[in-house]
C-alpha positions, -999 to 999 in steps of 0.1 A, spaced: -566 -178 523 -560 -160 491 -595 -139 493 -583 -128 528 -544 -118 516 -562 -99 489 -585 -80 515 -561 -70 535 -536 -56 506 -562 -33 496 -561 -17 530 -521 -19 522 -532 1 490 -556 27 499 -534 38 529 -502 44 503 -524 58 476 -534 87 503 -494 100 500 -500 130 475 -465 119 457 -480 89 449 -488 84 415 -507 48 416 -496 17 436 -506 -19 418 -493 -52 441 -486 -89 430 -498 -117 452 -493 -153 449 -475 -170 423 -483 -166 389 -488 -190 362 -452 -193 351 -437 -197 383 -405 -173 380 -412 -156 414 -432 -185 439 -447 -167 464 -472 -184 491 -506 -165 487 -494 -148 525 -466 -127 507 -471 -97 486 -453 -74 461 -467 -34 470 -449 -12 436 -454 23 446 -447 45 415 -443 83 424 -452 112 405 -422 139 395 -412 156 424 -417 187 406 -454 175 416 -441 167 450 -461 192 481 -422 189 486 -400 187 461 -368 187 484 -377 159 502 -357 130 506 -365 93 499 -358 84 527 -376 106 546 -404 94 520 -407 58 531 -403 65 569 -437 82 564 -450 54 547 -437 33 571 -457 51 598 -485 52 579 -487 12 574 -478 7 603 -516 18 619 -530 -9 588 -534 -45 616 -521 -74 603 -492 -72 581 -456 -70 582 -432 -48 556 -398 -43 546 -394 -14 522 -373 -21 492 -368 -14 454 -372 -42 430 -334 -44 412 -324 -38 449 -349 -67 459 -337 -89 428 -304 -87 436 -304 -94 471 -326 -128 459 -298 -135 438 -273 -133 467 -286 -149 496 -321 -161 487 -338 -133 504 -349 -102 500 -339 -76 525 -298 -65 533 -290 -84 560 -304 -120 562 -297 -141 596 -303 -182 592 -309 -204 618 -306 -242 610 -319 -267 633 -340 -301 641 -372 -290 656 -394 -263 641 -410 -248 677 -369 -238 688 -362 -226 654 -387 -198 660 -381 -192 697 -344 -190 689 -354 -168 655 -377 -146 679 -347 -141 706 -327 -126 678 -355 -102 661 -352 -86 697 -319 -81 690 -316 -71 662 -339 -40 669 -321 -33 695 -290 -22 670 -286 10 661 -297 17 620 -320 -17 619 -350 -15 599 -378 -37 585 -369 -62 611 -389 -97 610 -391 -133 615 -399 -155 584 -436 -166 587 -434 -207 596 -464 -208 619 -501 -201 616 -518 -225 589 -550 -234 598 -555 -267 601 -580 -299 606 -568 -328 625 -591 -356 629 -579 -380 665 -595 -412 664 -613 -428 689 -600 -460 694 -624 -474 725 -653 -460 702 -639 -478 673 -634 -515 686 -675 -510 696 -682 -504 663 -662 -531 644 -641 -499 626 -605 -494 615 -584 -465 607 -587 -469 570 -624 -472 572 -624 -439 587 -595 -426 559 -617 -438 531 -648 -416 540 -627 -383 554 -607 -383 518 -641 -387 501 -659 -357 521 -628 -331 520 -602 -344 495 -625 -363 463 -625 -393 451 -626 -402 410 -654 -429 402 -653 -426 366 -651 -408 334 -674 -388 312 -668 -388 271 -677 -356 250 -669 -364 219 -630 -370 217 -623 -354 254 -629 -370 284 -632 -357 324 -630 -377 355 -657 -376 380 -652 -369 414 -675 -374 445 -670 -350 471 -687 -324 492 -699 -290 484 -667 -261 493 -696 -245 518 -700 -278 540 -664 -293 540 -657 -255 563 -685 -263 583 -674 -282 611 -708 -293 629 -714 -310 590 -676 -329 591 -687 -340 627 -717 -353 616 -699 -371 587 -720 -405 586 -692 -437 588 -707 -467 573 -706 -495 598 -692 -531 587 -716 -558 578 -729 -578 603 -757 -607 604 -776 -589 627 -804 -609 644 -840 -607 634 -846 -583 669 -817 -563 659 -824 -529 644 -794 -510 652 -782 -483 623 -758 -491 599 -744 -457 599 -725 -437 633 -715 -403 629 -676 -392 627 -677 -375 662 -689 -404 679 -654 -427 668 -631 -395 666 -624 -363 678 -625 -331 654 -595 -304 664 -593 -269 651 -551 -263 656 -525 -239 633 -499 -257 623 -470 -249 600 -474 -227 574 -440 -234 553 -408 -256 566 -377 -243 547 -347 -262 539 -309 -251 533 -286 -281 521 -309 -305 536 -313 -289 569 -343 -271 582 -338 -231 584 -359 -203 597 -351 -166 588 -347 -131 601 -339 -105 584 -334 -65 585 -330 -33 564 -302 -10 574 -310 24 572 -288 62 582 -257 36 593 -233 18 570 -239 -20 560 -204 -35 570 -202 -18 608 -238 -27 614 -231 -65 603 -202 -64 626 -221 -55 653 -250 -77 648 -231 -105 644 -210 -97 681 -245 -91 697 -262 -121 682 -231 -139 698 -231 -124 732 -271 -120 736 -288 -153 724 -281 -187 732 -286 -214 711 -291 -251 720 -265 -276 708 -269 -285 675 -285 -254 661 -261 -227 647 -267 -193 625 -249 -181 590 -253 -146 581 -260 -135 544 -277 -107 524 -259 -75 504 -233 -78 529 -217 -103 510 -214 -84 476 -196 -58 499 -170 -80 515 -162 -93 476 -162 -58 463 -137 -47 491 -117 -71 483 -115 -62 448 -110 -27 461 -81 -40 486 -66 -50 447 -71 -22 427 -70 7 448 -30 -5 456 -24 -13 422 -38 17 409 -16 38 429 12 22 421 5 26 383 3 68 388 32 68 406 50 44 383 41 68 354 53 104 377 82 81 380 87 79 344 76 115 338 101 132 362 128 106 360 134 114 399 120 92 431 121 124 448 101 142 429 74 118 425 74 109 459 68 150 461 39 150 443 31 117 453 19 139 485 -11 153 470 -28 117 470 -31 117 510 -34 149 514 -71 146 488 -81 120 503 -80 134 544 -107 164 526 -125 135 509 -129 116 547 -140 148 566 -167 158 538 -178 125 542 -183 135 579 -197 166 577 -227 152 552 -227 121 577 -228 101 547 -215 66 556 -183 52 536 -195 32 507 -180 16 477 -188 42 453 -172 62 480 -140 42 471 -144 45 440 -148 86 437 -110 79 461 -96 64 434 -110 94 406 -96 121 436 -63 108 435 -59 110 394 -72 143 401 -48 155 427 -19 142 408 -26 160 378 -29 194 396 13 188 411 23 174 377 11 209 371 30 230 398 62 211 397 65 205 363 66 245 358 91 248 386 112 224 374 112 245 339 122 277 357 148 259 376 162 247 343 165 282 330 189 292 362 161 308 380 167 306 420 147 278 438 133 307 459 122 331 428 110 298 409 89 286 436 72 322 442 64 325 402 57 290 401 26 290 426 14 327 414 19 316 378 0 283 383 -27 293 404 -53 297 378 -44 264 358 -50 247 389 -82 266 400 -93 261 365 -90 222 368 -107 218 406 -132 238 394 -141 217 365 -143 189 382 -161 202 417 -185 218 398 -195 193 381 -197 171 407 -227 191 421 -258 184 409 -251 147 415 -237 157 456 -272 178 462 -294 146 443 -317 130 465 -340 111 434 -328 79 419 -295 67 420 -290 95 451 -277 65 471 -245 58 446 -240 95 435 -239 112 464 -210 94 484 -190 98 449 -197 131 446 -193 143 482 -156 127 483 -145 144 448 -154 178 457 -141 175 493 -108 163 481 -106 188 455 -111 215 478 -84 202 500 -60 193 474 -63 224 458 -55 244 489 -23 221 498 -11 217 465 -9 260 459 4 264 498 18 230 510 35 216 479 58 244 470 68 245 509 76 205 507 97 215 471 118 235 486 126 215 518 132 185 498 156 207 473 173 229 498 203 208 501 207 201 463 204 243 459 231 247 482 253 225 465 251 243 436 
C-alpha cells in the first residue's frame, strides 16, 4: 500500500538525515502524473544532497567511505532493500539495460515460483564474489491478495451459479455503474459499492448476503431468500504476485549488483564463470547478463581502434620529422617505457584500470614523445656540427635536462589536484590523473638516462664508419 511505502521511507529519511554531511534528503515514490519514470508504489527514489565538505566533521573523507556508512546505517531500518547510486549514473544504466544498478543478471523462464528460486540461488552467489554490492532479487512476490473458492456442493443446494456469485463480489469490492447524474452540462456515473472500511474487513465480505434464485416456495415454506457468501464459498487470505516482467515476450526475473573497490570487467567475468559453475538451471530457462558492463565492452572496442591508430599517427609523424625509421623507432621507446610507470601508479593507489585510465595512456604517450623529440632532436643538431657522438650525447642530456623537467613538470603538476580529488567526478579524474603523473615520472627518468644510452648503441656502428 502506498500509505505503508510512505511510512516506511520516512524511517529511510530520518535515519540519512542524522549523517552531519547531509544537507536535506527529499524521496519520490510512485509514479507520477506524467508517467516518465513508472514506478510501483513498493519502489522509491531517496536524493541525498550533501553539504560542502568544507562543512564535512571530515572533510577528507571519501564517498565511498560516505555511503558504506549509510549503508550500515540503513541497514538497522527493517523492511527495505537498497542499492546506492547517483541519478545520471542511475539514468544511464536505465538506458542501457533497463535497470538500474551495474551489473544486471536476467533469468527468462515459464513458471514464476522457479524464476525466483533460480533468481535466489544466484543472489547467493553473487555475494559471494569479491567487490559485489547492493545485491538483490527483483521483487515478484508478496501482493496481498483475496481469492474467493466456491463451494460447489453448497451451491447446487441453493440453486446458485458462478456468475451469480461474480455479480454480487464485483458489486461489494469492485462497483458497479447504475446510472448518471446531470449538473447542468456535466454529468457523473453512479456507482453502488461498499464503503473502503468494510470491503478490508473480512468477517463483513464473509457475511456478503447472496440473493437466492426465485422459487414458488410453498405456503409452509419460509426459508430466507438471502445465504451469506461463506456458506457457498470459501474466503482465502494468500500473497500472490506482485509484478510479472516480460523480455521479448518471455517472462524474466532480475538480480542485480553494485560493484564496488574492484573493477567492472574482471568482476563480470567472474560472475558470469561462477553463475555457470554454481547454479543449475532447469531446461528451458537460461540467463543474459547486462548493465554498464556493456558500455565498457563497446568503449574498449573503440579503444582497441584508436589507441592503435593513434600510435601509429605519432610515429608516422616522428617518421616524417626525423626522416629515419631508426630514429623514430628510438624515440618510439619512450611510449612503453611511460606507460610501465603509468601501470604500477595504478597499483600502488590500487586504483582499478578504467577507461579514463586509457584515455590518460593515450595523453602519456603524446607526452613522452614530445620530451625525446626534445633530447634527440638536439643531439642530432650537435652531431650535424661534427661534434663526437660521445661529447654530443653528454651535452645533449645536461643541456636538455631542464626543457624536459620543465615539460613533466607542467604537466604532473597539474595533474594533481584532480589525482588527490575525492568529490564529484573523483571516479573519472583520478585513474586519468594517477596514470599521467606516473608515466611522467617514469618517462622523465628514462628518457634523461635510458634514451641517450639506446642513441648511442643504435649509432655506434654508423660512428665508426665514419
Amino acid at each position: 500500500m502506498l500509505s505503508q511505502s510512505v511510512e516506511m521511507q520516512k524511517n529511510v529519511e530520518d535515519a540519512v538525515r542524522n549523517f552531519p554531511e547531509v544537507k536535506e534528503v527529499f524521496s519520490k515514490i510512485g509514479t507520477p502524473e506524467v508517467a516518465t519514470d513508472p514506478m510501483p508504489p513498493n519502489v522509491a527514489d531517496t536524493f541525498v544532497m550533501l553539504k560542502p565538505r568544507s562543512k564535512w566533521p571530515d572533510p577528507n573523507k571519501s564517498k565511498s567511505e560516505f555511503v558504506h556508512e549509510l549503508e550500515e546505517a540503513l541497514e538497522l531500518v527493517p523492511g527495505n532493500n537498497y542499492e546506492f547510486t547517483q541519478p545520471i549514473q542511475m539514468r544511464f544504466n536505465e538506458l542501457i539495460s533497463g535497470v538500474r544498478s551495474d551489473l544486471a543478471v536476467k533469468i527468462y523462464g515459464d513458471n514464476l515460483d522457479q524464476l525466483l528460486q533460480s533468481a535466489q540461488e544466484t543472489a547467493e552467489v553473487l555475494k559471494a564474489v569479491r567487490g559485489a554490492a547492493d545485491v538483490k532479487v527483483e521483487q515478484v512476490t508478496g501482493l496481498p491478495m483475496l481469492s474467493i473458492i466456491p463451494d460447489r456442493s453448497s451451491m447446487d443446494r441453493y440453486g446458485l451459479s458462478i456468475s451469480e456469485i461474480q455479480e454480487v463480489v464485483q458489486v461489494a469490492l469492485g462497483g458497479k455503474e447504475i446510472g448518471q447524474i446531470f449538473e447542468g452540462d456535466r454529468r457523473f456515473d453512479l456507482v453502488v459499492r461498499l464503503p473502503d472500511h468494510l470491503r478490508a474487513d473480512m468477517a463483513t465480505l464473509e457475511n456478503l448476503p447472496i440473493p437466492l434464485p426465485h422459487v414458488e416456495h410453498k405456503a409452509s415454506d419460509n426459508g430466507p431468500d438471502y445465504v451469506p457468501l461463506k456458506e457457498v464459498a470459501r474466503l482465502e487470505k494468500a500473497y500472490g504476485p506482485n509484478q510479472i516482467s516480460r523480455e521479448n515476450g518471455k517472462r524474466r526475473i532480475v538480480v542485480t549488483a553494485n560493484v564496488r573497490n574492484r573493477d567492472l570487467g574482471s568482476f563480470v567475468e567472474e560472475v558470469m564463470q561462477t553463475v555457470r559453475m554454481e547454479v543449475d538451471f532447469p531446461a528451458g530457462y537460461w540467463t543474459e547478463y547486462g548493465g554498464t558492463f556493456e558500455q565498457l565492452i563497446s568503449a574498449r572496442k573503440r579503444l582497441m581502434i584508436v589507441v592503435p591508430v593513434a600510435l601509429l599517427l605519432i610515429f608516422g609523424l616522428l617518421l616524417m620529422a626525423f626522416g629515419s625509421g631508426r630514429t623514430a623507432l628510438l624515440i618510439f621507446s619512450g611510449v612503453p617505457l611511460a606507460l610501465t610507470g603509468g601501470i604500477a601508479a595504478l597499483w600502488l593507489r590500487d586504483i582499478p584500470l578504467s577507461i579514463s585510465a586509457g584515455v590518460g595512456f593515450i595523453a602519456l604517450s603524446g607526452v613522452a614523445v614530445l620530451n625525446g623529440v626534445v633530447m634527440i632532436s638536439f643531439i642530432r643538431n650537435l652531431r650535424d656540427k661534427g661534434i663526437g657522438i660521445d661529447e654530443a650525447i653528454i651535452e645533449g642530456a645536461l643541456t636538455r635536462l631542464r626543457p624536459i623537467l620543465m615539460t613533466a613538470l607542467v604537466a604532473s603538476l597539474g595533474f594533481i589536484p584532480m589525482a588527490l580529488n575525492v568529490g564529484a567526478g573523483a571516479e573519472v579524474q583520478r585513474p586519468l590523473a594517477t596514470v599521467v603523473i606516473g608515466g611522467i615520472i617514469s618517462s622523465t627518468i628514462l628518457t634523461l638516462l635510458v634514451l641517450p644510452t639506446l642513441y648511442r648503441m643504435f649509432h655506434n656502428n654508423k660512428s665508426k664508419r665514419e
